[in-house]
Every structure is written in structure tokens, then in C-alpha cells.
C-alpha positions in Angstrom: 0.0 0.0 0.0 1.9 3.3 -1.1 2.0 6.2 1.4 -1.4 7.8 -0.1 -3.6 4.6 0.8 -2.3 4.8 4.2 -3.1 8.5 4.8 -6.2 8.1 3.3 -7.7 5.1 5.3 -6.5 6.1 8.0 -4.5 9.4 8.8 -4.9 12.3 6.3 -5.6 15.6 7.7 -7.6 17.8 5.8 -4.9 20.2 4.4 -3.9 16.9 2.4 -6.9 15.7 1.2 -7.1 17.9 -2.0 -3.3 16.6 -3.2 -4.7 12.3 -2.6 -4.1 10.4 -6.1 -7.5 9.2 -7.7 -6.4 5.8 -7.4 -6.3 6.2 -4.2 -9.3 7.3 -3.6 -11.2 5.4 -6.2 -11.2 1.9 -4.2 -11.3 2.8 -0.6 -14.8 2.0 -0.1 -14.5 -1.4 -1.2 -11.5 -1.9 0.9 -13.2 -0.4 3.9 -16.4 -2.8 3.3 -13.8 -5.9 2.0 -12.1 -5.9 5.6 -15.5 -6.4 7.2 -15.0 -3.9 10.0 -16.7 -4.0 13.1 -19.4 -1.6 14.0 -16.9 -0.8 16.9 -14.0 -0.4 14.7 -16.0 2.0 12.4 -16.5 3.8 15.2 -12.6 4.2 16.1 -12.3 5.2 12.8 -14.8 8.1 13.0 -13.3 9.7 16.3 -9.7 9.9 14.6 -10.8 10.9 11.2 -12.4 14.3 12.1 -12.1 17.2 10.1 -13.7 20.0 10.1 -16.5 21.8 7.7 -16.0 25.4 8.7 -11.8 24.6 8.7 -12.0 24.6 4.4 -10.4 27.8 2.7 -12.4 28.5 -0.2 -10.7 31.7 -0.6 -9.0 30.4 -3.6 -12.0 28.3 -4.9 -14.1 31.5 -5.4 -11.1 33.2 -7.0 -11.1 30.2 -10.0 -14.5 29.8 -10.1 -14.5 33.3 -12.0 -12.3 31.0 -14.7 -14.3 28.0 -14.8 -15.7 27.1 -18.5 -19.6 27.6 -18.7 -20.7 24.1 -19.1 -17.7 22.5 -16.0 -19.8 25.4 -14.2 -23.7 24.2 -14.5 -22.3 20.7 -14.3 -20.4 21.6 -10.4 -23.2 23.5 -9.6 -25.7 20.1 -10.3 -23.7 18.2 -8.2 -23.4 21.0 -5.1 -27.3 21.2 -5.7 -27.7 17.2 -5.6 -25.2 17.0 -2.7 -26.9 19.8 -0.5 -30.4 18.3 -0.7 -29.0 14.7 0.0 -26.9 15.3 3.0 -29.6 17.4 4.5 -32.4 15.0 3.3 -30.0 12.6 5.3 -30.1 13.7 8.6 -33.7 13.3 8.3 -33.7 9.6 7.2 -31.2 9.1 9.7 -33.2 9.5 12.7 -35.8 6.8 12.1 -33.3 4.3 11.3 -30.9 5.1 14.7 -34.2 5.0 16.7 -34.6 1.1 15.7 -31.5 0.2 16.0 -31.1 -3.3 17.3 -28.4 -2.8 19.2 -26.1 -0.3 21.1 -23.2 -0.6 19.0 -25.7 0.1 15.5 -26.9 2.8 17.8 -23.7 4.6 18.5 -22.3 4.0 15.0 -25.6 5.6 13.3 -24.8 8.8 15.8 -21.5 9.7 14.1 -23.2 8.9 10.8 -26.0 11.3 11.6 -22.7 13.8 12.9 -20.9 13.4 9.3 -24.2 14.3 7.8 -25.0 17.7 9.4 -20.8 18.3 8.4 -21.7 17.2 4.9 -24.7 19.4 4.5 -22.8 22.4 6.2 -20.2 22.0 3.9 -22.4 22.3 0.5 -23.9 24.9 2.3 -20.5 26.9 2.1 -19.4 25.8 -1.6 -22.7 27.0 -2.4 -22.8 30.6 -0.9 -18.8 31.4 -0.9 -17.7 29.6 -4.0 -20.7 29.1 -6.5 -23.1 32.3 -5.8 -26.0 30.5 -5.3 -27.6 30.9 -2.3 -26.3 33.6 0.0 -25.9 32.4 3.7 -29.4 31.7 3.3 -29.4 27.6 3.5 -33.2 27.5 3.3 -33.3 28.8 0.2 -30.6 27.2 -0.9 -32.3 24.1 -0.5 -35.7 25.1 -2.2 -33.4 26.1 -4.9 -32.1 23.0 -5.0 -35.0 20.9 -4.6 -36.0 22.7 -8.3 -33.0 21.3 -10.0 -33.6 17.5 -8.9 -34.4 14.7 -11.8 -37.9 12.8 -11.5 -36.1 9.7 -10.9 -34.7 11.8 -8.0 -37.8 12.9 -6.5 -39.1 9.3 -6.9 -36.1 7.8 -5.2 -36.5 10.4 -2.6 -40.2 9.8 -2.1 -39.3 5.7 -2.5 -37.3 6.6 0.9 -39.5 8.6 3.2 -42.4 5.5 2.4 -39.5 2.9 3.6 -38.3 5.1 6.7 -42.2 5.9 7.6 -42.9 2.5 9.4 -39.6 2.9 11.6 -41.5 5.3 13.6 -44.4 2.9 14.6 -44.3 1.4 18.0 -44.5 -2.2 15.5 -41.8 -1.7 13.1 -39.8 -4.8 13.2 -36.3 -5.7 12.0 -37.2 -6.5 8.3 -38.4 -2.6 8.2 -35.2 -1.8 9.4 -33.2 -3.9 7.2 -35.3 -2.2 4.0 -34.5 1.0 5.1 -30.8 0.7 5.5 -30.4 -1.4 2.0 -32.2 1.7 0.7 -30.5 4.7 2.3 -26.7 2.9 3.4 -26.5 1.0 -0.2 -28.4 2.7 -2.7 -28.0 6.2 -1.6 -24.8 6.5 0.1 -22.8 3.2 -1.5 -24.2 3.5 -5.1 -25.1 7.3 -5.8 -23.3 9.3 -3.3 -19.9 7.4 -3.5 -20.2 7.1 -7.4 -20.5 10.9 -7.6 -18.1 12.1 -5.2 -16.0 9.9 -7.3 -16.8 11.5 -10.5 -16.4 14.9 -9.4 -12.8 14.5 -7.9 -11.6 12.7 -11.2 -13.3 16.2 -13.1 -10.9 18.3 -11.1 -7.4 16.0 -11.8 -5.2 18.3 -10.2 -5.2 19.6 -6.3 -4.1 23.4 -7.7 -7.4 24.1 -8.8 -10.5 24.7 -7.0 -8.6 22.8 -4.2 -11.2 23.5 -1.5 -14.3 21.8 -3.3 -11.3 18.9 -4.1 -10.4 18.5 -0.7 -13.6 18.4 0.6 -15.0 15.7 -1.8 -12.3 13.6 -0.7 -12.7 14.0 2.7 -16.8 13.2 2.6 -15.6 9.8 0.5 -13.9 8.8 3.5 -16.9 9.5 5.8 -19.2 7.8 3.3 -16.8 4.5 3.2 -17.5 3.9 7.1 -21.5 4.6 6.4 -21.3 1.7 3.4 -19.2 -0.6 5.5 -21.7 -0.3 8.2 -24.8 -1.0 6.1 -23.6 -3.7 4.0 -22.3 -5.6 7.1 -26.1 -4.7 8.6 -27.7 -6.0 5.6 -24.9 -9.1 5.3 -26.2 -10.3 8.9 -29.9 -9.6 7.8 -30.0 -11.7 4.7 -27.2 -14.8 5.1 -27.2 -16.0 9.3 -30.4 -18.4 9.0 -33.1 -16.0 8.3 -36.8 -16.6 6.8 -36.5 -16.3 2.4 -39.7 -13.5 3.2 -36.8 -11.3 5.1 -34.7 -11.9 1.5 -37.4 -11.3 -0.8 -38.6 -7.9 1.3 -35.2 -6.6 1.4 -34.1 -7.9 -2.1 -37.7 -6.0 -3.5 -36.7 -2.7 -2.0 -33.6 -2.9 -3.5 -35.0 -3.5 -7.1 -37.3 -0.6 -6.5 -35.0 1.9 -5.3 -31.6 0.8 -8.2 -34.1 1.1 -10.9 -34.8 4.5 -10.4 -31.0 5.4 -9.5 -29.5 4.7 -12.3 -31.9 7.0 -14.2 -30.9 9.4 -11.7 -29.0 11.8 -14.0 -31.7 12.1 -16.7 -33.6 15.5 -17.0 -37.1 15.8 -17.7 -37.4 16.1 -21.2 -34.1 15.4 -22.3 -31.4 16.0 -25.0 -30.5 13.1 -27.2 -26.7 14.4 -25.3 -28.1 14.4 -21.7 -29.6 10.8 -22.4 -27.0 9.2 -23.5 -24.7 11.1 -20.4 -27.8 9.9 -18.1 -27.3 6.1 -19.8 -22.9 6.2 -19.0 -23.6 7.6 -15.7 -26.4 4.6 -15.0 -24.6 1.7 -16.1 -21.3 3.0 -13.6 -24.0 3.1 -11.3 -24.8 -0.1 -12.0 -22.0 -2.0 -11.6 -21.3 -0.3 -8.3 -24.5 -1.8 -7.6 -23.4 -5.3 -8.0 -20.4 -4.8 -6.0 -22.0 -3.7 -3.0 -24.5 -6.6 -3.6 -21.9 -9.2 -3.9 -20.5 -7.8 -0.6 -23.8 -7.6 0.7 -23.9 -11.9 1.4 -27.0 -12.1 -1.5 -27.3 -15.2 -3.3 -26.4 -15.1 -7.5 -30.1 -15.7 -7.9 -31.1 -12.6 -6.0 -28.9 -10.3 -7.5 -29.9 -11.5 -10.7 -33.4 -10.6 -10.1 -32.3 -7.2 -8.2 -30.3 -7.0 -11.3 -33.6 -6.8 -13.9 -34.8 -3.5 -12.9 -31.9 -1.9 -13.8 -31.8 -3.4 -17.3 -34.9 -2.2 -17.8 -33.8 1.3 -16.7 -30.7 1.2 -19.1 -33.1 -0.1 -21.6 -35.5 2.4 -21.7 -32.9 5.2 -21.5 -30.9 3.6 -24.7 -34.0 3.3 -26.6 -37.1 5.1 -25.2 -39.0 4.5 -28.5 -38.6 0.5 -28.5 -39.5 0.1 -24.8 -43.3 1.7 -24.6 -43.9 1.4 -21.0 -40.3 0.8 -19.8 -40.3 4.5 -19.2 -42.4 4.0 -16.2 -39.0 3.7 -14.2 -38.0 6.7 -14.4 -40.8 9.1 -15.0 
């Protein structure tokens, strides 16, 4: 492992962050999950891999943002926008899924999760007022402004999650409720979409030098993500392989078709451009082999992920040829 793994995974301060090689950066989630931590060890790793939201200089950031190109500049701002709903959109997820908790050391896990989320959200929060002009220091209307710019496949993923998350507040939610909701929010969300992004948008800067705040702080929220899919794919590992009823498999396995068939759409406009269609169709099938990675870690059967598998090939389908597919579209309308 060269030097820039080991900071990474374990020691880089946030002045560094900006200058970590892609490569680097590009497979720690799987490493993170592939060493099945602990819930206890994730936690370790939280309290010595702070950093700090309001720490960022983005004094140099809004400098080159007056230089950034016209169509690097709608796409950043997309992503800010996506980001800024997400992490806040977290923190309210969150809380249903901490409260059912089966045990203490899911319980005090999920509370550093919900800490990296309010960090997260404060961060976009800042590239969005001091760096991209949007907002102000006005977060609520950053947020409405935000909520404008989201995809339908978006808003259907996000309403998908509020109907998954609603039964954890009833005094009978059980542990396949729970188990939904975290394949939903720990896989899908925050191991599939937000990981796959963050991903993305550190490979579309290349070099440290420029817009080096917005770099570093990418790089730091991969790191917090990696602890928050290591935590749900070992939750959903223990839910779906240690002796459990095939109705617990099926439920979870269902809510994951659901909620992958309308990520991978995730990037496609309403009424789209035959350009922004086939962008949306790359962007879905990376999202779809991230997919089957955290699946495979995940403990599910060939068979399941097979059949979790065929609502994103309709997805993909419909977005390569709309006209062909007459009611495929339904997936991401």
C-alpha cells in the first residue's frame, strides 16, 4: 500500500486531502467494506478521522470559479445542488433508522453517521454561498433552490425513501423494516449514488491546484461515506445470510430493485437532449456496476442479484431506446 492509501484510510488531515491520487481514492470504499469492520471499529475510525467543515479555505475556490468554463460550471453546480439536498435529506432519514437500531453498538455507529451528515450538509452549504453564488448564507433557500434542479427519478427515489423510513416510527416496526431501510439509504444512496459521484467529481478536477477547497472536501466526505457503506452492508450481510426466513430476503431484495431502478436513471432531465440521455445512460450503467459490488459484498445469493439486477436493465433499456420500450419508461418518469 503506497504512502497515499495509508493516509487516506487512516491518517490524512484535511490540508492533504485535496493533493490524494485518484487511485487512491477510487477503491477505498471497497477496501473499507472488503475488511468487514466492526461496527466498533468504524467507530474508532470516526473519532480519529475528524475534520472540520467550517476549517475549508475557499478563498481560492471563489477566486477560479471566475475561470471555470460555462458548461464544468452548470455541471459543479448540479452536483453541489444534488449533494446539498441529499446530506440534509439525510439527517432526516437518519433518525428513524438510529431510533430502531437493534443494538447499542448500531446505535452509536448511526450517531456519528447522523454527525458526518450535518458536516456534509454544512459543507455544501458553504461551496454553495462562498464559491458558487448560489444561495447567500441563506441555506433555506438554498435548499428550495435546489429541490427545483432534482431529476424525476430523484424525487421518486426520494419519495421511495420517506415510504421505507415511515414505518420505523411505529411502535410495531420490526427488523425486516429496518433492514429495508438501510439497504435503501446505506446501499443505494450512500454506496451506489453518493460514492459514485463524489468519485466522478474528484476525477473532473485532476489536479489539487485548482479549486482545491471543493477537491479536498470531496475527498474528505468519500472517507466518511466509506465507514457509512461498511456499516450498512455488514447490517444487511447479517440480515440476509445467518439463517433467516427467504420472506426477510425477498422484502429486502424487493426494495432494493425498486430503489436501483430509479437510481440509475438518476442523471436524466425531464425532457431530455438526445446528449443528456445518452450522459444519463454512461452515468447509470457506472451506477450499475457499483451496484453489483456492494450486492456481492452484501452476502446475497447469484439468484437474488440477478433478479435485483432486472430493474436496472430495464432502466438502461429504456434510457438507450425510449421509443422501443413503450412502458419501460415508467421507471423513471
Amino acid at each position: 500500500m503506497t504512502r497515499w492509501s495509508t493516509l487516506l484510510l487512516d491518517e490524512a488531515q484535511l490540508s492533504e486531502m485535496a493533493h490524494v491520487p485518484l487511485e487512491d481514492i477510487a477503491g477505498h470504499a471497497q477496501l473499507t467494506i472488503a475488511a468487514r469492520p466492526t461496527y466498533r471499529t468504524l467507530y474508532r475510525s470516526w473519532d480519529k478521522q475528524h475534520w472540520s467543515a467550517e476549517a475549508l479555505n475557499l478563498e481560492r475556490d471563489a477566486e477560479h470559479w471566475q475561470r471555470v468554463p460555462r458548461r464544468t460550471r452548470n455541471r459543479l453546480e448540479r452536483i453541489v445542488r444534488h449533494f446539498l439536498v441529499g446530506e440534509y435529506t439525510g439527517l432526516d432519514l437518519l433518525a428513524p433508522i438510529t431510533v430502531g437500531a437493534p443494538d447499542e453498538a448500531s446505535l452509536i455507529f448511526l450517531g456519528t453517521q447522523s454527525a458526518d451528515e450535518s458536516r456534509h450538509t454544512r459543507l455544501m452549504d458553504r461551496l454553495a454561498s462562498e464559491v458558487l453564488g448560489l444561495s447567500g448564507d441563506d441555506l433555506r433557500y438554498a435548499l428550495n433552490a435546489a429541490w427545483q434542479h432534482s431529476t424525476p427519478a430523484q424525487l421518486r427515489l426520494n419519495a421511495l425513501e420517506a415510504r421505507l423510513i415511515r414505518p420505523l416510527s411505529s411502535l410495531h416496526a420490526g427488523h425486516d423494516d429496518w433492514l429495508r431501510a438501510v439497504a435503501v439509504f446505506h446501499i443505494v444512496t450512500e454506496g451506489v449514488l453518493a460514492l459514485t459521484a463524489q468519485r466522478r467529481l474528484v476525477a473532473s478536477l485532476r489536479s489539487g491546484s485548482f479549486l482545491p477547497g471543493l477537491r479536498a472536501g470531496f475527498v474528505a466526505m468519500t472517507r466518511d461515506e466509506s465507514r457509512h457503506v461498511a456499516f450498512g452492508v455488514e447490517a444487511i450481510r447479517r440480515g440476509v445470510t445467518e439463517n433467516v426466513p427467504e420472506a426477510r430476503i425477498d422484502a429486502v431484495a424487493d426494495a432494493l430493485r425498486e430503489a436501483l431502478a430509479l437510481a440509475v436513471a438518476v442523471e436524466l432531465p425531464e425532457d431530455p437532449s438526445d446528449q443528456e440521455r445518452a450522459e444519463a445512460l454512461a452515468f447509470g450503467r457506472e451506477l450499475e456496476g457499483e451496484a453489483v459490488l456492494r450486492l456481492r459484498s452484501a452476502g446475497f445469493r447469484p439468484e437474488v442479484i440477478a433478479w435485483i439486477r432486472t430493474g436496472m436493465t430495464a432502466t438502461l433499456a429504456s434510457l438507450e431506446a425510449p421509443e422501443d420500450h413503450g412502458g419501460a419508461d415508467h421507471h423513471v418518469a
